[in-house]
Structures are given as structure tokens and as C-alpha cells.
C-alpha positions as CSV (number, residue, x, y, z in Angstrom):
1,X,0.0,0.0,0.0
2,X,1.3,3.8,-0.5
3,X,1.8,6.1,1.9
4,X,0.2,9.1,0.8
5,X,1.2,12.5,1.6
6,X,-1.4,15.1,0.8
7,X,-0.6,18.8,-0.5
8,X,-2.9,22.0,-0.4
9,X,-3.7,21.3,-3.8
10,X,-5.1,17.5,-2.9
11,X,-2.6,15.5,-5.0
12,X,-0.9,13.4,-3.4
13,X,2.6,11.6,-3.7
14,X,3.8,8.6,-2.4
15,X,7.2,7.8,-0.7
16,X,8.2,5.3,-3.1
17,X,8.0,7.1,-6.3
18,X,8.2,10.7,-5.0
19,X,6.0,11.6,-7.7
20,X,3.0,13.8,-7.3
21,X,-0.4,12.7,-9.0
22,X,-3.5,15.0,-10.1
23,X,-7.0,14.9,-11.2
24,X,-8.0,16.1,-15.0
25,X,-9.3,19.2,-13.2
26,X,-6.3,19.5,-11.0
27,X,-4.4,19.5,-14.7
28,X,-6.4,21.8,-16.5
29,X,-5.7,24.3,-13.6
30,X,-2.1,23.9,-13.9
31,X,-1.8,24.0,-17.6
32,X,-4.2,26.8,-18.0
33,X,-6.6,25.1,-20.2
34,X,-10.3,23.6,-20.1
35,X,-11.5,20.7,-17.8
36,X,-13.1,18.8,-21.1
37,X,-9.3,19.7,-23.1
38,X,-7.6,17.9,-20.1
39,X,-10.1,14.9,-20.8
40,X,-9.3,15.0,-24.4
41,X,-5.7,15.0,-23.9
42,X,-5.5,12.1,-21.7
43,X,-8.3,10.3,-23.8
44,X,-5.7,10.8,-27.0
45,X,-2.5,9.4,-25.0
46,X,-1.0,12.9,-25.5
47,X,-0.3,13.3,-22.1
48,X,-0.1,10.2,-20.6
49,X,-2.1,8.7,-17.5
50,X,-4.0,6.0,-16.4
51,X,-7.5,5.2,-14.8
52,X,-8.3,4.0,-11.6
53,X,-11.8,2.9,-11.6
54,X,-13.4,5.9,-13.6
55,X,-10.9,8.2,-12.3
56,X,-7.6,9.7,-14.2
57,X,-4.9,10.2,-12.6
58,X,-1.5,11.9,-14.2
59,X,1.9,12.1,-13.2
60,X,4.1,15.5,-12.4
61,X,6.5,13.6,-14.7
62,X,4.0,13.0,-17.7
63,X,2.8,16.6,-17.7
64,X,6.5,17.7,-17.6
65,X,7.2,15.3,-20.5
66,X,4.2,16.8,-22.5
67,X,5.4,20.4,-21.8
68,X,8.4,19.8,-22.7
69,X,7.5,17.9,-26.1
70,X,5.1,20.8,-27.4
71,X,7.7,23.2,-26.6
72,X,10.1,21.5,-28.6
73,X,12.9,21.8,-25.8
């Protein structure tokens, strides 16, 4: 089981990845886009997450990679 360790912004990360994990809405909010865009993105595999149940989740590190890969850095 993880250990989760909860921030203001109610993503979590856990001890053994040290990664933190957000919501569709949570990533909208950081990227500065649309709640249903979010959905879109993750639905296309252009930013990568995964479900649990009927919940996304995405990873700090995905939404890095996807920054980083439209910004052709």
C-alpha cells in the first residue's frame, strides 16, 4: 500500500515514487486550459495517464514530458 502525503492542492505523492499525481481538473488548472481539453488530452495518450476505476490520474513527470515535447525543448 502507499503512503500518501497530501498537499494543499489535494494530489498526493507517495514515498516510493516521490512523484505527485493530479485529477483532470487539477491538470487543467495547472496548464491553463479547459477541464473537457484535459479529458481530451488524456483520452488521446497525449499526455499520458492511467484510470483507476473511472478516475484519471496523471503524473508531475507526464505533464513535464508533454510540456516539454510541445515546446520542442
Amino acid at each position: 500500500m502507499f503512503n500518501r502525503l497530501y498537499n494543499k492542492n489535494n494530489c498526493f505523492n507517495t514515498k516510493t515514487e516521490n512523484s505527485v499525481l493530479m485529477t483532470p481538473p487539477e491538470l487543467a488548472s495547472y496548464l491553463g486550459i479547459g477541464r473537457n481539453l484535459a479529458y481530451e488530452l488524456l483520452k488521446n495518450n497525449e499526455i499520458k495517464g492511467f484510470r483507476i476505476g473511472n478516475q484519471w490520474k496523471v503524473s508531475q513527470e507526464a505533464v513535464d514530458h508533454f510540456i516539454t515535447k510541445q515546446s520542442a525543448l
